[in-house]
MDAnalysis code that builds the backbone (N, CA, C; Angstrom):
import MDAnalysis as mda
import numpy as np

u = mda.Universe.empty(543, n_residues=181, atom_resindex=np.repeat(np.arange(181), 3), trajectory=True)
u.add_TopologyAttr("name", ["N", "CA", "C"] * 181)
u.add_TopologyAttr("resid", np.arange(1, 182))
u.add_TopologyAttr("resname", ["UNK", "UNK", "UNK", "UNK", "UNK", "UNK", "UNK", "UNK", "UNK", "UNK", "UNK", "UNK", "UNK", "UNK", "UNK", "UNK", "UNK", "UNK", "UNK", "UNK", "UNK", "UNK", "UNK", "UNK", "UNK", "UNK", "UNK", "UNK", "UNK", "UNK", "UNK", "UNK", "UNK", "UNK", "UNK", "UNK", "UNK", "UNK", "UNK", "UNK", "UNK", "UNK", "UNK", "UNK", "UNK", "UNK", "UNK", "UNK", "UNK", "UNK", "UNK", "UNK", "UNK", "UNK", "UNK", "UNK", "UNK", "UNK", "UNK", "UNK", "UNK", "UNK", "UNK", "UNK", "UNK", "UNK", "UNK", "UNK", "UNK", "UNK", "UNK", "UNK", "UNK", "UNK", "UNK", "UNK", "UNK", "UNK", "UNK", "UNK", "UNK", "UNK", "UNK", "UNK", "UNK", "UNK", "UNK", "UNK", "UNK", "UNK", "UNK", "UNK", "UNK", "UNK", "UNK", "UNK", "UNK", "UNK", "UNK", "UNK", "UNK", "UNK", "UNK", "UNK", "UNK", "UNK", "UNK", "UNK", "UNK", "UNK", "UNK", "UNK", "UNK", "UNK", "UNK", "UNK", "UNK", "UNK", "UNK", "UNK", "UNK", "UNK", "UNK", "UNK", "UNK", "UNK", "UNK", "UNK", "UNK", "UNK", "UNK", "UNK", "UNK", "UNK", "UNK", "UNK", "UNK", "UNK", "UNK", "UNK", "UNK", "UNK", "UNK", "UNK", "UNK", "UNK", "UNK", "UNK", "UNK", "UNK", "UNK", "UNK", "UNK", "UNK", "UNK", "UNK", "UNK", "UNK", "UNK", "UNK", "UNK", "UNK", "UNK", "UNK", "UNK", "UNK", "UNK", "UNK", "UNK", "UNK", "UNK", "UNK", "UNK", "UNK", "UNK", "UNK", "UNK", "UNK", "UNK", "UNK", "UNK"])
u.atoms.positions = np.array([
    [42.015, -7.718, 3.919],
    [40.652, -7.716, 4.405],
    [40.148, -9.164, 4.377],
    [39.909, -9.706, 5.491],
    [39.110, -11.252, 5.453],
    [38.038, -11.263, 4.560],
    [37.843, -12.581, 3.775],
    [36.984, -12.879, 3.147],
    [35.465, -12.797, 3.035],
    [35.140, -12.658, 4.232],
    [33.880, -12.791, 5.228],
    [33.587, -11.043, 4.723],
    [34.385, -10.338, 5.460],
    [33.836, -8.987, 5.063],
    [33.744, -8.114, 3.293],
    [34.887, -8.810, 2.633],
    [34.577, -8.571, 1.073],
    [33.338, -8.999, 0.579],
    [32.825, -10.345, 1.206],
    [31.227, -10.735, 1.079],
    [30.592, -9.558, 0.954],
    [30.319, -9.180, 2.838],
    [29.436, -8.514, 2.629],
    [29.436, -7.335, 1.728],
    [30.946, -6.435, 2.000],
    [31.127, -5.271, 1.195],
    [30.237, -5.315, -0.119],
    [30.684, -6.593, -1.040],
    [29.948, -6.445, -2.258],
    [28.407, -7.078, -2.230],
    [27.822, -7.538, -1.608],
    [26.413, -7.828, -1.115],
    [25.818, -6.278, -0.600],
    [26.294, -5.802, 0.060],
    [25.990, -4.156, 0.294],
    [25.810, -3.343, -0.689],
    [27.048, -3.483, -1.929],
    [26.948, -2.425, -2.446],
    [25.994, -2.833, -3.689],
    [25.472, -4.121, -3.956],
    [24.374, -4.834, -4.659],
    [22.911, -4.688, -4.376],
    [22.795, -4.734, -2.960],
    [21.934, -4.061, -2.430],
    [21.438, -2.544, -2.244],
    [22.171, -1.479, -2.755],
    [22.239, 0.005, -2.642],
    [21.921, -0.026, -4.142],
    [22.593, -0.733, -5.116],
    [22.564, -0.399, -6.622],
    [21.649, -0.887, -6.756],
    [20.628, -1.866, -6.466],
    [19.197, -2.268, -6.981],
    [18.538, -1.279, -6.866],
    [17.626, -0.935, -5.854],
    [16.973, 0.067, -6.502],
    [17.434, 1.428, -7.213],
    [18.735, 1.520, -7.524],
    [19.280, 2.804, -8.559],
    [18.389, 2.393, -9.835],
    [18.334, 1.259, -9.948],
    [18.324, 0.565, -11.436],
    [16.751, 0.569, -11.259],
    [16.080, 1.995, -11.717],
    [15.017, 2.477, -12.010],
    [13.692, 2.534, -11.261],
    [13.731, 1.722, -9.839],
    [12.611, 1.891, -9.204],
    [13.360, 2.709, -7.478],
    [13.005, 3.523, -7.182],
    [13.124, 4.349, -5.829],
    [12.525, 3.277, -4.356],
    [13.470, 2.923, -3.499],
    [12.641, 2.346, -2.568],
    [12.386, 2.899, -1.654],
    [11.504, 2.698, -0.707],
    [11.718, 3.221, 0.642],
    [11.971, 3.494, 1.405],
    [12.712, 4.612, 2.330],
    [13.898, 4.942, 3.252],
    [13.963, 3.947, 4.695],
    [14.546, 3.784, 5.208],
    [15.117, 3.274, 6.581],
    [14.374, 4.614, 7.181],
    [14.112, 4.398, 8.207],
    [13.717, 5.660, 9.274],
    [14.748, 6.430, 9.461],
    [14.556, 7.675, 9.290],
    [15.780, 9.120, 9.704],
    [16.237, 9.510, 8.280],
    [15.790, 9.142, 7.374],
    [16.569, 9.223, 6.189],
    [15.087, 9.726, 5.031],
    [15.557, 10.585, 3.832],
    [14.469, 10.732, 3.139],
    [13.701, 9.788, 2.486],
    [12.398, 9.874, 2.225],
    [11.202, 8.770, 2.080],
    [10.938, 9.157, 0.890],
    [10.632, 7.828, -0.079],
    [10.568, 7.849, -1.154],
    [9.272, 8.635, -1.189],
    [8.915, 9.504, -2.399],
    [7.682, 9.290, -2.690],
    [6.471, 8.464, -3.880],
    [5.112, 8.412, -3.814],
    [4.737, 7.466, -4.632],
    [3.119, 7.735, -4.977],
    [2.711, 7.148, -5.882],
    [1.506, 7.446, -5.952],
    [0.167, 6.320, -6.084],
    [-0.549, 6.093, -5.430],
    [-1.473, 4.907, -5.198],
    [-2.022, 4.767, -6.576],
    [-1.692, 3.518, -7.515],
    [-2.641, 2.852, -8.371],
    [-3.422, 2.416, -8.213],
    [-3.353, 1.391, -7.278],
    [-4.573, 0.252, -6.792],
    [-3.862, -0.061, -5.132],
    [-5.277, -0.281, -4.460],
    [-5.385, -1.043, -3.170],
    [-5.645, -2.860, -3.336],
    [-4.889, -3.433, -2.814],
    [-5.194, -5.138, -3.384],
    [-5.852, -5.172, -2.725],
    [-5.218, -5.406, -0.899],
    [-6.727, -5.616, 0.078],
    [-6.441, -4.751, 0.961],
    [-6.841, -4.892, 1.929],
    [-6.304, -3.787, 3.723],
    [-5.110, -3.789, 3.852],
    [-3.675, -4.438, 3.522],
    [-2.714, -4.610, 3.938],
    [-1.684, -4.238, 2.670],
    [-2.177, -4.633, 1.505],
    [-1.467, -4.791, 0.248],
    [-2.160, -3.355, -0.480],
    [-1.189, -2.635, -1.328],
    [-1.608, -1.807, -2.135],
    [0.221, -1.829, -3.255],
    [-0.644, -1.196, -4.854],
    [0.149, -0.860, -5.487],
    [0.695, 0.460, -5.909],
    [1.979, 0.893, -6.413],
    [2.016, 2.451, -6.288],
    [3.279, 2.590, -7.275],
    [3.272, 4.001, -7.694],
    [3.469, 4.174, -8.680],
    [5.163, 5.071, -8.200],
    [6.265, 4.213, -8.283],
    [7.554, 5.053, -7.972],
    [8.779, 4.796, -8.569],
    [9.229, 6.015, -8.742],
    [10.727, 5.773, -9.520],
    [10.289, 5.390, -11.372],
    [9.556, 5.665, -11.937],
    [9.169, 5.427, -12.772],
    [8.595, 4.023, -13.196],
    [8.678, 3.512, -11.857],
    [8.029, 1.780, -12.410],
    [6.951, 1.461, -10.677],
    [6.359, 0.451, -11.148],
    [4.806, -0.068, -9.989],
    [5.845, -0.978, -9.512],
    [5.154, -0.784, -7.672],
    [5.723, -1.129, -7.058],
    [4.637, -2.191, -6.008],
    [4.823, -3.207, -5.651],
    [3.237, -3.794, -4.674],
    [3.960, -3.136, -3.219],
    [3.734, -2.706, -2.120],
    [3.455, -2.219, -0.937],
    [3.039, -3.143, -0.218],
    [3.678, -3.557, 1.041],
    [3.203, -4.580, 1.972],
    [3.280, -3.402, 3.513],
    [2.103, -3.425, 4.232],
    [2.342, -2.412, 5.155],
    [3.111, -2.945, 6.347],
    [4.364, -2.519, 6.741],
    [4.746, -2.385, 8.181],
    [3.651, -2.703, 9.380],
    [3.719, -4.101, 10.334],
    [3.451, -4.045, 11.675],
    [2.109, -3.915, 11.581],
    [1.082, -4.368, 10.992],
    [-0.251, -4.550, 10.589],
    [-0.584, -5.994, 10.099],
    [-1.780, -6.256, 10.349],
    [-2.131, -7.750, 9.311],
    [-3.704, -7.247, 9.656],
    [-4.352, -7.467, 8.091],
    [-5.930, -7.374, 8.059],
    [-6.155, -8.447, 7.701],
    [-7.653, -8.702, 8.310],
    [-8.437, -10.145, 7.543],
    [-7.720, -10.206, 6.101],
    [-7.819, -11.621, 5.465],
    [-7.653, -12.075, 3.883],
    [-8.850, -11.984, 3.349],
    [-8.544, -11.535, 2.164],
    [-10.105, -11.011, 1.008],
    [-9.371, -11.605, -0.190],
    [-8.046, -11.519, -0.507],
    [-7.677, -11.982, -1.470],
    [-6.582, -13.294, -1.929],
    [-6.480, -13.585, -0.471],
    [-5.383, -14.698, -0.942],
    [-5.897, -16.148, -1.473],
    [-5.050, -16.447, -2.620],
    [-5.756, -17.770, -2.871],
    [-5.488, -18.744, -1.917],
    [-6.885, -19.421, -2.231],
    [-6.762, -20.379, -1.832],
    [-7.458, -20.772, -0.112],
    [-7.457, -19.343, 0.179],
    [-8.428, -19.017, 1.571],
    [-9.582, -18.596, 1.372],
    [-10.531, -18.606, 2.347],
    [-11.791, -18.110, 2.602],
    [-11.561, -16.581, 2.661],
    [-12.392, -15.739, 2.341],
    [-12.284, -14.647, 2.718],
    [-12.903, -14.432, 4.438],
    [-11.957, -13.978, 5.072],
    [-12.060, -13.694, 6.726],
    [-12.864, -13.049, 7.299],
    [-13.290, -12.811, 8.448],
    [-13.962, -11.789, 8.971],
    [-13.632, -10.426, 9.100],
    [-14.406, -9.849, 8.584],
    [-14.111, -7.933, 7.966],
    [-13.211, -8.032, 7.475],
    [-12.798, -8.662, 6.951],
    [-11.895, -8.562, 4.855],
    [-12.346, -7.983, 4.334],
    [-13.875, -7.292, 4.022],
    [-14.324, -6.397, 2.755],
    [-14.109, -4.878, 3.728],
    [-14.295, -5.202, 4.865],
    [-14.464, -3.942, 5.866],
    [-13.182, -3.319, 5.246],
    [-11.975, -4.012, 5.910],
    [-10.362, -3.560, 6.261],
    [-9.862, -3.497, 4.815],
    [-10.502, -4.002, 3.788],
    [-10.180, -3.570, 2.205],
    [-10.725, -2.529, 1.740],
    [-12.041, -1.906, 2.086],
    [-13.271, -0.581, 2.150],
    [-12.095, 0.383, 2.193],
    [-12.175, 0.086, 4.028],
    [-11.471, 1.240, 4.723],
    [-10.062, 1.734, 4.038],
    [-9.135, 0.601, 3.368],
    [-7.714, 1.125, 3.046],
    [-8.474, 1.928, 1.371],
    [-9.002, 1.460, 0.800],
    [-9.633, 2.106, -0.658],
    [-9.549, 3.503, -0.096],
    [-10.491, 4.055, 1.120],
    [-11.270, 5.026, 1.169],
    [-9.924, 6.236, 1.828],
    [-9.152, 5.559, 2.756],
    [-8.057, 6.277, 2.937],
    [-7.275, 6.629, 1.828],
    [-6.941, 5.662, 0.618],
    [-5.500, 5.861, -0.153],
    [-6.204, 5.342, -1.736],
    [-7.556, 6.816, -1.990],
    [-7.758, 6.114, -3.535],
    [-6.828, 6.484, -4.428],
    [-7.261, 5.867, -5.647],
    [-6.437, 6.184, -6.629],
    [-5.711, 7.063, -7.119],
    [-4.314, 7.270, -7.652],
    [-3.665, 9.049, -7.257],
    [-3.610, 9.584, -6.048],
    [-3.507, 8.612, -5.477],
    [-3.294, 9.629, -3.549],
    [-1.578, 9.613, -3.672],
    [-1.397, 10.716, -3.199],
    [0.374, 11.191, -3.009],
    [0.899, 10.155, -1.809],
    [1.576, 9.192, -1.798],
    [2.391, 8.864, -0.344],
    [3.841, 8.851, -0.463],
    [3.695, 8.897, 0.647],
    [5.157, 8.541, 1.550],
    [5.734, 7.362, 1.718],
    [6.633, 6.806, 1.399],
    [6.826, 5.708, 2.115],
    [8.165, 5.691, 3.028],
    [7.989, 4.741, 4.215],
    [9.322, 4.969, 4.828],
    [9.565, 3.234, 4.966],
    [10.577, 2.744, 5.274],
    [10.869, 1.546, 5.491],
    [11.679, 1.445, 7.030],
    [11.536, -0.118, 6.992],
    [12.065, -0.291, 8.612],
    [13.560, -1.048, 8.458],
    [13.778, -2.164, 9.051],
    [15.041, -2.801, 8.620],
    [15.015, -3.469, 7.357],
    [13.853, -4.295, 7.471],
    [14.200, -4.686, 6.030],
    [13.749, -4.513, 4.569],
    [14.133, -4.145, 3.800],
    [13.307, -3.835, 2.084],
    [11.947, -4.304, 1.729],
    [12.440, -5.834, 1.697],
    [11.444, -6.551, 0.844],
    [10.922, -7.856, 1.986],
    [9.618, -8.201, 1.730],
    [9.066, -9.918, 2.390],
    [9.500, -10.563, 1.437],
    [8.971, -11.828, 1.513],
    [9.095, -13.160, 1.007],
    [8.576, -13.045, -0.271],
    [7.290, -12.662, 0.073],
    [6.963, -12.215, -1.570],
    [7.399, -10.871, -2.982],
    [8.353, -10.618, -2.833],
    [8.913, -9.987, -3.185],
    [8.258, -8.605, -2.860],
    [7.290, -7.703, -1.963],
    [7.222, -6.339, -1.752],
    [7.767, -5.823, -1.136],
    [7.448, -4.651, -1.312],
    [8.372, -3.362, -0.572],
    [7.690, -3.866, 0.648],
    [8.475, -3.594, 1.498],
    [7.549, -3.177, 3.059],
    [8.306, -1.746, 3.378],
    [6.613, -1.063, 3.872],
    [6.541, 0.364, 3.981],
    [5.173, 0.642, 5.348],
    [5.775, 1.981, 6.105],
    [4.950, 2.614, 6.512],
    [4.774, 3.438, 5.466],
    [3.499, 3.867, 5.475],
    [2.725, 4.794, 4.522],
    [1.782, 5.557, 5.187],
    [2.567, 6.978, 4.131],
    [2.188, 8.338, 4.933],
    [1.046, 9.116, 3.881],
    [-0.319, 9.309, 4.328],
    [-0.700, 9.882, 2.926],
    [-0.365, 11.222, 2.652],
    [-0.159, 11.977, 1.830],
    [-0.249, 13.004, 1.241],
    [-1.117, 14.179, 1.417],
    [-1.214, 14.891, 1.288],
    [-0.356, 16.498, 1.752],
    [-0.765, 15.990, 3.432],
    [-1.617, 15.650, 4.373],
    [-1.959, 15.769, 5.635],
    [-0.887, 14.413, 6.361],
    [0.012, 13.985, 5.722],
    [0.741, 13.004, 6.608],
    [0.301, 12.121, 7.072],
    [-0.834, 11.497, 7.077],
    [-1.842, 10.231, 8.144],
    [-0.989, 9.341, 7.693],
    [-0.679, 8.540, 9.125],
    [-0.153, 7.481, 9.064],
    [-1.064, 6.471, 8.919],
    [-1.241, 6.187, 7.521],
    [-2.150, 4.914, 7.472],
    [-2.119, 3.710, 8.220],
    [-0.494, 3.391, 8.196],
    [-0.483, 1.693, 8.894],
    [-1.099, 2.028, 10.621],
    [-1.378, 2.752, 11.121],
    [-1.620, 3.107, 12.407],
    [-2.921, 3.057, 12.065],
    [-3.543, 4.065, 11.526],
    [-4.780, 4.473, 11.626],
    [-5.947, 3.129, 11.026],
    [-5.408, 2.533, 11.182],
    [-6.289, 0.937, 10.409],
    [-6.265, 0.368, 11.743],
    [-4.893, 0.360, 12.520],
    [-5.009, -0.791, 13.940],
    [-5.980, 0.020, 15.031],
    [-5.894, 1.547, 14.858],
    [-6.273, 2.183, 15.855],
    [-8.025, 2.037, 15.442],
    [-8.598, 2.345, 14.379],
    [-9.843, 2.114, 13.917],
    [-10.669, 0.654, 13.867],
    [-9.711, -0.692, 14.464],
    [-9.487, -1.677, 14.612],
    [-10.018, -2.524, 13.000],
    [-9.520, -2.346, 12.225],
    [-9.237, -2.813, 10.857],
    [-8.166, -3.443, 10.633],
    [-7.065, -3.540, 11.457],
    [-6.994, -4.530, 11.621],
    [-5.496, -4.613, 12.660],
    [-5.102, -5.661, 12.605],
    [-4.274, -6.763, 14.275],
    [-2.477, -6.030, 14.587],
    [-2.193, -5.639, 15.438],
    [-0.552, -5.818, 15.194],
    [-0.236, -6.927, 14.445],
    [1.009, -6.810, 13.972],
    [1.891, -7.728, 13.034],
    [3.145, -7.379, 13.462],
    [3.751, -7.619, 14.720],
    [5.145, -7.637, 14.456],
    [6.252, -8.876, 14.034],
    [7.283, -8.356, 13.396],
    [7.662, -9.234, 12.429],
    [9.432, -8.651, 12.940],
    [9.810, -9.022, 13.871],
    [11.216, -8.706, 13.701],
    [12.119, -8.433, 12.686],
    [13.208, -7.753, 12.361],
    [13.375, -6.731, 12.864],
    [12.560, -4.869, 12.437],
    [11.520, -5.586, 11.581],
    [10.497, -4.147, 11.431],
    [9.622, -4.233, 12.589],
    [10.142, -3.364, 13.418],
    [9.456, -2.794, 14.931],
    [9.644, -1.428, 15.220],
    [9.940, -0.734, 14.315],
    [10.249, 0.920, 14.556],
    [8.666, 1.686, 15.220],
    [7.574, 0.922, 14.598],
    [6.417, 1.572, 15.421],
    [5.642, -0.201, 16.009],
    [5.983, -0.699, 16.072],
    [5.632, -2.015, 17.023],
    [4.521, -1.351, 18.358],
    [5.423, -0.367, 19.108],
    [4.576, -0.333, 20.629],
    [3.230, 0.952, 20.026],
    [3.259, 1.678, 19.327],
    [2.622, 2.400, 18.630],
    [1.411, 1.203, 18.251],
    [1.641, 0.684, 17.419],
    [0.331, -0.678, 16.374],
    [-0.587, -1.003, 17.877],
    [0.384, -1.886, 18.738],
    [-0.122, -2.614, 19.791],
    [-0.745, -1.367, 20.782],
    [-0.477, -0.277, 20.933],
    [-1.205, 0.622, 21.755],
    [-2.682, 1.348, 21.039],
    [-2.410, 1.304, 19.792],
    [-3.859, 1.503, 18.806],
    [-4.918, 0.492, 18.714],
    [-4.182, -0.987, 18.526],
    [-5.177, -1.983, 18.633],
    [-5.790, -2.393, 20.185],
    [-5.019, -1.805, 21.053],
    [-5.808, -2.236, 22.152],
    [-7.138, -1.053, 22.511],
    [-6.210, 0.128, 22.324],
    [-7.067, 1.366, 22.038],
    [-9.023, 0.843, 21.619],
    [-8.518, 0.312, 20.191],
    [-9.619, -0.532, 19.128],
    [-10.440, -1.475, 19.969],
    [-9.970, -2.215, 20.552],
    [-10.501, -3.673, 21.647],
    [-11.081, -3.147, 22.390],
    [-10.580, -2.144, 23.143],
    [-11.134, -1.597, 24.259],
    [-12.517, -0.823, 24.057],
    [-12.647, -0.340, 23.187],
    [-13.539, 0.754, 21.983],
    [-14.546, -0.187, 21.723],
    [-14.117, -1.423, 21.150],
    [-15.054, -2.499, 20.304],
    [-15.434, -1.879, 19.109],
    [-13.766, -1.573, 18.687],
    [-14.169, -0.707, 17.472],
    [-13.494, -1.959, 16.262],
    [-14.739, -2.011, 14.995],
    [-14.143, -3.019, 14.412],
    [-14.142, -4.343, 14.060],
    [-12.913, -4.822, 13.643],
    [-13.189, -6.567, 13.741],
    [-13.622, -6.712, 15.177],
    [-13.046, -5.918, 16.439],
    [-13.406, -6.644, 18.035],
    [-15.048, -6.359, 17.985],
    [-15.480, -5.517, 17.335],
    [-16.922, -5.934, 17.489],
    [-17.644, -6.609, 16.658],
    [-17.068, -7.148, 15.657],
    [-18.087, -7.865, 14.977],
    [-17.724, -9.557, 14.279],
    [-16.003, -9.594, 14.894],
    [-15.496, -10.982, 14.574],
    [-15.811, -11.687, 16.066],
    [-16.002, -13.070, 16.068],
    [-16.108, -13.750, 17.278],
    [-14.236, -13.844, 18.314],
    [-13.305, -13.922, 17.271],
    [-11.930, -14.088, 17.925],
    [-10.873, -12.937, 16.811],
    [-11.041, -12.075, 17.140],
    [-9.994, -11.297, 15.534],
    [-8.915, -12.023, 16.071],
    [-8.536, -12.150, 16.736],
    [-6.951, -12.742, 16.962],
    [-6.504, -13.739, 16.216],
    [-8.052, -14.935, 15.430],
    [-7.592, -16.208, 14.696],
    [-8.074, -15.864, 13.411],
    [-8.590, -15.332, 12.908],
    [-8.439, -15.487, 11.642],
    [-7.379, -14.834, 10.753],
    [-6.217, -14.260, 11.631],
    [-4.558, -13.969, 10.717],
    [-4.065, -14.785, 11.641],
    [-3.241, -15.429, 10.551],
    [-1.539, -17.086, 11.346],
    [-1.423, -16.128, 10.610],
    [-0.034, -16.177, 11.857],
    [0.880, -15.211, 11.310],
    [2.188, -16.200, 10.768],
    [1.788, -17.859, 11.054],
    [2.204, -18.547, 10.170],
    [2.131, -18.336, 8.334],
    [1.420, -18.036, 8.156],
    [0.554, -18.132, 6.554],
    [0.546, -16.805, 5.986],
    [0.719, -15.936, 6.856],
    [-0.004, -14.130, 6.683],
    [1.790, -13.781, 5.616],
    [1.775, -12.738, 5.338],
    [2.715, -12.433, 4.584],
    [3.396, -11.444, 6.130],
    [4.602, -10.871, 5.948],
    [5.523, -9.950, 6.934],
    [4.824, -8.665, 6.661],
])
């Protein structure tokens, strides 16, 4: 077997045994979805949750809301809104779902997850772009609901539902330079 593929073989199977080793992650699409339970919401985009017996931070799939909490920035236009709104969807002890896309984790070490709430299924990461709370975020290769985000947020624009009605440009206050995946 070439060298190249023993790599990956054991990079694969390092990657499958991490989360054995006590925290449950989030499924790839088609496959069963972890489940989890909401501790805390950080802001519109970020929440923490409770799986596999250990806390996990949550970065949502194909979304970006104003910043309310990152250091070192201003807090954005409707940052308290798009932080409200995720509280009011996914309080504390809410049952979810999580599913994952291609890849596990961002830069900052979170899960990235679509998140499904509990017992009624709402797809949260949707229902924020569609309520216009906040922007597509696509981030190659997590695009499993990409044309979904972008058909809700225009939905939102069109509506003037949201940051489009009450930010002067929602489009600039997330770089998607700076923004997390």
């Amino acid at each position: 077997m070439p060298r190249r593929f023993v790599v990956i073989a054991v990079f694969m199977a390092g990657v499958i045994a991490v989360p054995a080793c006590g925290r449950s992650a989030p499924t790839s699409p088609g496959t069963p979805a972890a489940q989890a339970t909401v501790v805390r919401v950080v802001d519109g985009d970020t929440l923490v949750v409770r799986v596999g017996g250990g806390e996990e931070r949550i970065r949502l799939i194909g979304i970006d809301t104003p910043e309310s909490v990152k250091p070192n920035t201003p807090v954005q236009c409707f940052a308290t809104e798009a932080s409200a709104r995720t509280k009011a969807l996914l309080p504390v002890g809410t049952a979810v779902r999580l599913e994952r896309d291609a890849e596990l984790r961002d830069r900052y070490k979170r899960l990235l997850a679509y998140v499904y709430r509990q017992p009624d299924d709402l797809f949260v990461n949707l229902v924020l772009a569609r309520e216009g709370f906040a922007l597509p975020y696509t981030f190659p290769p997590n695009v499993a609901h990409a044309d979904d985000f972008v058909a809700a947020a225009t939905e939102a624009r069109q509506a003037v539902r949201g940051l489009w009605g009450r930010c002067r440009d929602p489009a600039t206050p997330i770089d998607p330079t700076k923004g997390a995946r």
